[in-house]
N, C-alpha and C positions, 0 to 999 in steps of 0.2 A: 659089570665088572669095571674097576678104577684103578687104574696103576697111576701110583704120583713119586713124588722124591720128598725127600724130606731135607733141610738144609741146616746146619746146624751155625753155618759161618764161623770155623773154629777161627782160630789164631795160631800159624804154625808156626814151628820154633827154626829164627833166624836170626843170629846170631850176628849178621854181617849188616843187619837193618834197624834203626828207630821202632819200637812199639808204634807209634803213629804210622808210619809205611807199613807194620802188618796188617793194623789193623785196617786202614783204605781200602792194602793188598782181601784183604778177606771181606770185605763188602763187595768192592769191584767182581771178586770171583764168584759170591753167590750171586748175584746180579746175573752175571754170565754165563752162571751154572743153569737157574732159573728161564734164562731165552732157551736155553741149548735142549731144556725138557720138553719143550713146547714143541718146539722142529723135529727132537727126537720122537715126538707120537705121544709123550704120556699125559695125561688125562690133567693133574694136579700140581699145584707145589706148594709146601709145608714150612713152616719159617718157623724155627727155634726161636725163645728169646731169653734173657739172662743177661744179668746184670754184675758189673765189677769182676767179670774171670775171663781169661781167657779162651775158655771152652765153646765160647761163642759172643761174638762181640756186637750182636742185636739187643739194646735196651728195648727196644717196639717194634714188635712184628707187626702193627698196624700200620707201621711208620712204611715199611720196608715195603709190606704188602701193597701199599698203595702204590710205590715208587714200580716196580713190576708187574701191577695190573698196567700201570698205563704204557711200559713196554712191550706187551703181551698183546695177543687179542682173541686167544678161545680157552689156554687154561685156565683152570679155576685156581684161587691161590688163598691159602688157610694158615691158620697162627695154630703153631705147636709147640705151647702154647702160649696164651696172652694167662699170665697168670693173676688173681682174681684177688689174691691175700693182701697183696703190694698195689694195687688199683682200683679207682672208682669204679663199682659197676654202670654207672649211668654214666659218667666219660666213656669209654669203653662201648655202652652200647651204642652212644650216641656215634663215635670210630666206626663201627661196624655198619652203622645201618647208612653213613656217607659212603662207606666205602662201595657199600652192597648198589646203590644208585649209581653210583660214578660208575664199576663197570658192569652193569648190564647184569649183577645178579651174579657176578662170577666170586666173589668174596664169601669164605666159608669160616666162620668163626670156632676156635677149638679153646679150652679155658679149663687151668686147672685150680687145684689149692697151691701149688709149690712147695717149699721145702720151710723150714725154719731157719731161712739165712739170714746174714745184714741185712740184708734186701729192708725189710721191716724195719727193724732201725732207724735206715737212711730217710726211707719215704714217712716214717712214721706210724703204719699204721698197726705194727703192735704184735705181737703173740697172740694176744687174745682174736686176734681177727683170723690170725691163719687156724687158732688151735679151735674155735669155736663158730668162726663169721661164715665159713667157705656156704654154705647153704642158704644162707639169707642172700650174700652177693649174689651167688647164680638167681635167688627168686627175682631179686630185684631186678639185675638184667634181664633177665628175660620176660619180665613183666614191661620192662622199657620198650622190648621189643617188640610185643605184641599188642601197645598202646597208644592210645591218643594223648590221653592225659593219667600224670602219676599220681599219686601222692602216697606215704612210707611214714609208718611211725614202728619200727622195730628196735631190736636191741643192739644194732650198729647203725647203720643210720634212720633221720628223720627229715622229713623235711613238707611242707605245703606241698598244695597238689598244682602242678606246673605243665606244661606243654608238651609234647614229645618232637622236637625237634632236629632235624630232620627225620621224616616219618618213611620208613621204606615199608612198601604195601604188604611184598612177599618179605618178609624178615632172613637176613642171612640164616641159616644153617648152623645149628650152635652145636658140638660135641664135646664130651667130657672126658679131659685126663683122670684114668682109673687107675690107682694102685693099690687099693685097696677093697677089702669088699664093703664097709661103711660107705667107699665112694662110689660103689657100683651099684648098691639098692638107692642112694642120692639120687645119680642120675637115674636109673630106671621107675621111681616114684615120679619124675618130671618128665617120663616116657624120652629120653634124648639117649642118642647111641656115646658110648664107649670107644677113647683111643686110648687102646692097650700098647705098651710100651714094648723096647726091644731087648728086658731083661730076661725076658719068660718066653717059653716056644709055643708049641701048636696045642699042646696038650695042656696047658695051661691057660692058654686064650680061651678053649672050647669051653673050660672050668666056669671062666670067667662071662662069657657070653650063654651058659646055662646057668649061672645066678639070679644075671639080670633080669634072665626071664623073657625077652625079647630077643629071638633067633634072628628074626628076620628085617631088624633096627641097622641101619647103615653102620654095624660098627667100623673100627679104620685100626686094623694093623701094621705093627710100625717096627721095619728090619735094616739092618746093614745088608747092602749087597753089592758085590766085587766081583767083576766078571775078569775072563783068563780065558787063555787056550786049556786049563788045566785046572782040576781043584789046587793042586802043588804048587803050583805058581801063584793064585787067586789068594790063600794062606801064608803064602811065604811073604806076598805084597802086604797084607794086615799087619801080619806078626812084625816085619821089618819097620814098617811106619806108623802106626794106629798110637800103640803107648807111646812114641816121641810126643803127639801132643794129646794125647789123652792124659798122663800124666801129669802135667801141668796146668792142666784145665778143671782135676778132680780137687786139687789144691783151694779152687776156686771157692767152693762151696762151704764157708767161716759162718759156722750155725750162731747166729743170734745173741744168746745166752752165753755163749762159751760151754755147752753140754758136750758133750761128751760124744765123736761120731767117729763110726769105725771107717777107718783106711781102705779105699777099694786096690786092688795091686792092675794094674793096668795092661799086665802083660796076660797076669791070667783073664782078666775082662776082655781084653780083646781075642783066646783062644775061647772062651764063651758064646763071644759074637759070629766065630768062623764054623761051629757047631752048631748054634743054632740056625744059622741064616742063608738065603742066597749066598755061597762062596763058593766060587769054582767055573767048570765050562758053563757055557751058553746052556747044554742040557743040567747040569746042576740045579743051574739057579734054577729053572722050570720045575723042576721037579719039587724041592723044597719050597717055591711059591706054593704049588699046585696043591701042597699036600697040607700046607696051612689052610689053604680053602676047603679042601674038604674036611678036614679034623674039625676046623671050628666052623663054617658056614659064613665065614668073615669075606666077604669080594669088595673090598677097599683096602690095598695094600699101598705102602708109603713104603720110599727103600731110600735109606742114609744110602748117601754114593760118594761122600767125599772121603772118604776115609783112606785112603792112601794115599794122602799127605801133600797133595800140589794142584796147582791149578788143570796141567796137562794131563793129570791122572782122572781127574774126578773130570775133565769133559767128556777122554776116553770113556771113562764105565760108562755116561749118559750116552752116547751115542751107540756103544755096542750093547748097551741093555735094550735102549729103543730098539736098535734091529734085530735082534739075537734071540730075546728073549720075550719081551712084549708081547710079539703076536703069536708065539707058541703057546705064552699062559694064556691069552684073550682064546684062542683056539680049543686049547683042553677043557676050559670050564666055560663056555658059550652056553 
C-alpha cells in the first residue's frame, strides 16, 4: 500500500499582491507542502505541471522534482504529469534517468498526452504530435530507457544511433496518464500501469483497470482530500474556497486552434470532488480510501490536499491526514 499527495502548485487569488509574489508565494508552499508529507508518514509526492494558467504555476515537474529530492531523503517524488506532446522524449528521458541516479532511485516518472492547448503552439511541436505522436514518444522514451544506444527512424522523430547518456541501470518507474480507453490499451500493450484521474470514482477506476487487463499492475489513483472534525465542515471548507481558484485556473486552458471547448462551472466541479473523494472526519476519509481499494484493487493512492485555498490549510490537512487517517487505511487493507 502507497499513500502520496499530489501537488498541483495553484496560484491563489490575491488581490492585495503582484502575480510574481503569488506565484513565488505558490512554489515556496509546495516546496513546504512537499517536506511536510514526508515527516507526515506518506509514502510519495506527485508534482502537476502546466504551462501559461494559473491552475498551477510548474512549467517542469522535473525541474521541481529534483529541487525536493534533494530536500527530502526517503519519499519518493513523481511528475503528474510531465507531459509528452509539448516535450522531447529523449530530454525527458535523459531528466529522469539523472534524476533516478541523484536520488538513490527515489524519482518516479508519470507522462501523459495533454490537452490541445497553446502549450503546442508556443514550443512548437504541433497538433499533429499531440493528436497522432503520444505512442511513438512514450516508445521512444522508454526505449531511451532501457538502453545503451538508440537510434529512431519514425514518423515524428529521426535521428543516428547515439549513446544513452546518463544510463540509470534500474530505469525510473514510468506510469501513464489515462483518460481514455485508446490510452489505456497504449499503456497496457507496453504492460506500464495507469494514473487515473480525480474526475471519475471507484466504480469507474475498477472499469478502467478491468480494460487494461492488468489487476495487479501498480496502477496510481489520484483524489481530493479534506480532512475536519466533520463531513459539514470538510465541504463547507471546499465549497467556500476550491472555485475562488479553480475558476480561474480553468480559464487557463486556451485550446490551440481556437476549437471550440466546453465551460467547466467550478462550483459544481468542486461539489463533484466532495462526493467523490476523501471529504469529511478522519473516519470519512478512511472509509472512501478503503473502498476505492477494494472496488478497483488500485493500493497507490495520491490525495490533492491543497484545496482549501492557503498555505495554513493545506499543511493542516498534511499533518492530520498523516495521523488521522494514514494508519487506519495502511491498517484496513494490510
Amino acid at each position: 500500500m502507497r499513500l502520496g499527495i499530489f501537488l498541483l502548485a495553484t496560484r491563489y487569488p490575491n488581490k492585495l499582491r503582484s502575480q510574481a509574489s503569488d506565484d513565488a508565494d505558490a512554489l515556496a508552499r509546495t516546496v513546504e507542502a512537499a517536506v511536510a508529507a514526508e515527516r507526515a508518514g506518506f509514502d510519495d509526492v506527485w508534482l502537476a505541471e502546466h504551462h501559461f494558467m494559473s491552475y498551477g504555476v510548474v512549467p517542469s515537474a522535473t525541474v521541481l522534482a529534483g529541487h525536493i529530492l534533494a530536500l527530502t531523503g526517503r519519499v519518493h517524488v513523481g511528475t503528474a504529469v510531465s507531459v509528452l506532446s509539448s516535450r522531447h522524449p529523449v530530454a525527458l528521458a535523459e531528466e529522469a534517468a539523472m534524476l533516478s541516479l541523484l536520488s538513490g532511485g527515489r524519482f518516479r516518472l508519470g507522462v501523459g498526452r495533454g490537452g490541445p492547448w497553446r502549450d503546442l503552439e508556443v514550443f512548437g511541436t504541433g497538433l499533429p504530435r499531440y493528436e497522432e505522436g503520444f505512442a511513438e514518444s512514450l516508445d521512444l522514451l522508454l526505449s531511451w530507457l532501457h538502453s545503451d544506444r538508440v537510434a529512431w527512424s519514425g514518423e515524428h522523430f529521426r535521428f543516428r544511433e547515439v549513446p544513452v547518456v546518463p544510463r540509470a541501470l534500474v530505469p525510473p518507474p514510468v506510469t501513464v496518464a489515462c483518460t481514455s480507453e485508446a490510452t489505456e490499451m497504449l499503456a497496457a500493450e507496453r504492460n506500464l500501469p495507469m494514473l487515473l484521474g480525480m474526475h471519475i470514482g471507484p466504480d469507474e477506476k475498477a472499469a478502467a483497470v478491468a480494460r487494461h487487463g492488468m489487476p495487479d499492475a501498480p496502477h496510481i489513483s489520484t483524489h481530493v482530500a479534506q480532512v475536519a472534525d466533520t463531513r459539514e465542515e470538510a465541504v463547507r471548507t471546499l465549497m467556500d474556497e476550491m472555485p475562488r481558484w479553480l475558476g480561474p485556473g480553468l480559464e487557463g486552458y486556451v485550446p490551440v486552434n481556437d476549437r471550440p471547448r466546453p465551460s467547466r462551472d467550478p462550483v459544481a466541479y468542486t461539489r463533484l470532488m466532495c462526493d467523490l473523494h476523501p471529504v469529511g472526519s478522519p473516519d470519512d476519509c478512511v472509509e472512501s480510501l478503503v473502498t476505492t481499494v477494494e472496488r478497483t484493487g488500485i493500493r497507490h493512492l495520491i490525495l490533492l490536499v491543497e484545496a482549501a485555498g492557503s498555505r495554513a490549510a493545506t499543511l493542516e490537512n498534511i499533518a492530520r491526514l498523516g495521523a488521522d487517517v494514514l494508519p487506519k487505511v495502511r491498517a484496513a487493507v494490510s
